[in-house]
C-alpha positions in Angstrom: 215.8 64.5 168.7 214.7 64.7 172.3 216.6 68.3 172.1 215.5 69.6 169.2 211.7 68.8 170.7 212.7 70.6 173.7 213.8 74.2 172.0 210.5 73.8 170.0 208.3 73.6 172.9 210.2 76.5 174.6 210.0 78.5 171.6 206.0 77.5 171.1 206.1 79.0 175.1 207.9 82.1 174.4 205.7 83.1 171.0 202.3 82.2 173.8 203.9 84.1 176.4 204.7 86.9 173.3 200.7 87.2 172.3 199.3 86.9 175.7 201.8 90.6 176.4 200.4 92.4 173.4 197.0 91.1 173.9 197.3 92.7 177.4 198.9 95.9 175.9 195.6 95.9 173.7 193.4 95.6 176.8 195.2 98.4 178.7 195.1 100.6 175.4 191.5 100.3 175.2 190.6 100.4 178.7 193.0 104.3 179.1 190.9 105.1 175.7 187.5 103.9 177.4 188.9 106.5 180.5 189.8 109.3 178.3 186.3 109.4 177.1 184.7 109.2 180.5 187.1 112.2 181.7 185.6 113.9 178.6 182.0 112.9 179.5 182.4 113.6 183.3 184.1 117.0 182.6 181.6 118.6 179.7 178.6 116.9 182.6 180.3 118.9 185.4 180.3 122.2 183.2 176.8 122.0 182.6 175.7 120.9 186.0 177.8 124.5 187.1 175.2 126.1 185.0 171.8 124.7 185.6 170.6 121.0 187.5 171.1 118.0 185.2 169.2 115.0 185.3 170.7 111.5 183.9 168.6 108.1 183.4 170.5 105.0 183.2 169.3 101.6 183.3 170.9 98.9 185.3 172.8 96.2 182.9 171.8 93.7 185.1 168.5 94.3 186.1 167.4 96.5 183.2 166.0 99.0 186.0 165.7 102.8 185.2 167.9 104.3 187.4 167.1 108.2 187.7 170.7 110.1 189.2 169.8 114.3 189.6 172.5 116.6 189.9 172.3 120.4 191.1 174.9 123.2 191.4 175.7 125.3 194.7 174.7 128.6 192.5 171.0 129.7 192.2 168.9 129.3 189.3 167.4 132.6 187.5 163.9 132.8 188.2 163.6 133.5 191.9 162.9 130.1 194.0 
């Protein structure tokens, strides 16, 4: 009785053990997905910054401050500053 107790509980481990690894798998899918889209974000931002200055507002999550970030290119603008 004692035995057959014993293999249930291990097996109860292993099928825990068995979701907490795909669970993770899950996590690390989303999170290389989540990346993927910033590298797409980041890349198309950097293409237009190459072209003319960009300004971005975030706000903070924490804080719920505006947070203003401008970003300019090396090459001059048209126009004649």
């Amino acid at each position: 009785m004692a035995d057959k107790r014993k293999r249930e509980k291990v097996s109860t481990e292993q099928s825990h053990s068995q979701m907490e690894m795909e669970q993770l798998a899950r996590r690390v899918k989303m999170l290389d997905d989540r990346l993927d889209n910033i590298d797409s974000i980041v890349t198309t931002l950097v293409q237009r910054v190459m072209e003319k200055p960009l300004t971005i507002e975030l706000s903070c999550p924490k804080c719920s401050q505006q947070i203003e970030v401008n970003v300019t290119s090396s090459t001059r603008m048209r126009g004649g500053f």
